[in-house]
RODO-2510 file (C-alpha; in nm, 4 decimals, decimal comma):
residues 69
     n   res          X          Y          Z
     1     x    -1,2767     1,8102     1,1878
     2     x    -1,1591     1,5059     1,2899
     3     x    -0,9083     1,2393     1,1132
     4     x    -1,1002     0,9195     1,0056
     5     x    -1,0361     0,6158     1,2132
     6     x    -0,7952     0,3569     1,0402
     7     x    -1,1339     0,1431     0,9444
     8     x    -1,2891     0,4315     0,7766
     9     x    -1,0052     0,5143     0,5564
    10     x    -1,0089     0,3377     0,1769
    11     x    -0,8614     0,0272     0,1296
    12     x    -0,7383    -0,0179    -0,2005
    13     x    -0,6147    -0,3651    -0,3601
    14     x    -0,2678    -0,4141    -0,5149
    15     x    -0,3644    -0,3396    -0,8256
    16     x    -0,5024    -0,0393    -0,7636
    17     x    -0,1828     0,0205    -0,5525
    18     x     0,0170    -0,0690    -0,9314
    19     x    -0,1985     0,2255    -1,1029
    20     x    -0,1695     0,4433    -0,8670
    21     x     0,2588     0,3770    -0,8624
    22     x     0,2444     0,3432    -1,2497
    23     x     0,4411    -0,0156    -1,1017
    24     x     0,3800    -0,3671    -1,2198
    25     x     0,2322    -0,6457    -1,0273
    26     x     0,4826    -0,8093    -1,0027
    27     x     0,7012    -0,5122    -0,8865
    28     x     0,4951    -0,4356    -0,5897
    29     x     0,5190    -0,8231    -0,4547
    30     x     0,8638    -0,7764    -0,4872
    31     x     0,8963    -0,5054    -0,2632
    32     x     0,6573    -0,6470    -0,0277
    33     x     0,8940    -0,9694    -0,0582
    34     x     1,2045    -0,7339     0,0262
    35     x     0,9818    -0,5623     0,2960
    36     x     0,9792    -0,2212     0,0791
    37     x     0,7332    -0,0199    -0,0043
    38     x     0,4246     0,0640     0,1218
    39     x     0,2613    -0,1027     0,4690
    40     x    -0,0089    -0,3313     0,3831
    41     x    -0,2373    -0,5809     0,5412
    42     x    -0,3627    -0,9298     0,4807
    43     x    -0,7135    -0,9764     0,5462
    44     x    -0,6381    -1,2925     0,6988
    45     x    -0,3594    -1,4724     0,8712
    46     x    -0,2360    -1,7005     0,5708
    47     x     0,0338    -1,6476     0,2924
    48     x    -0,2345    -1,6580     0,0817
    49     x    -0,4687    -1,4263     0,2087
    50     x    -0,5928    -1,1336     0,0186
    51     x    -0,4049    -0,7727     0,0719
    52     x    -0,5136    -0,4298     0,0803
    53     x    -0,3128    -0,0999     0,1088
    54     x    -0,5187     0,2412     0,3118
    55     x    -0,4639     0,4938     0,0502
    56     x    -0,3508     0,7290     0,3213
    57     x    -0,0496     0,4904     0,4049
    58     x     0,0671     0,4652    -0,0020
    59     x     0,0683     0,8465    -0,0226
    60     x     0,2666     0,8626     0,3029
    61     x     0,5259     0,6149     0,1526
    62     x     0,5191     0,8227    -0,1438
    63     x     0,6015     1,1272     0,0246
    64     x     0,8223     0,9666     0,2778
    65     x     1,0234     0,8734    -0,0640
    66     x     1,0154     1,1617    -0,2417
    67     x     1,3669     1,3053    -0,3667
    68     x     1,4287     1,6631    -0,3791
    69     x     1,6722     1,8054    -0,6534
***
């Protein structure tokens, strides 16, 4: 079996990105005003343009950033 192509992974909004982090909103644009957290992409070129998250790239960051005791 093959790995899906980047366009046929899920894209998940921010918000989805918050419940899946158990984060706040305004937590998240933090980061991605610090450049932390997970890579994202804006659906347009323009500050104001909508972003998504690929699930597969939040549960990389969240392994990535796991801490083992």
């Amino acid at each position: 079996m093959t790995s899906p192509t980047p366009i046929e992974q899920e894209w998940i909004s921010p918000q989805q990105v918050c419940d899946l982090l158990g984060i706040s909103y305004q937590t998240l644009a933090n980061w991605r005003y610090q450049g932390y957290g997970p890579v994202y992409t804006r659906l347009r070129p323009s500050k104001r343009s909508p972003i998504r998250y690929r699930r597969s790239d939040v549960e990389q960051w969240m392994t990535d950033n796991a801490i083992s005791t």
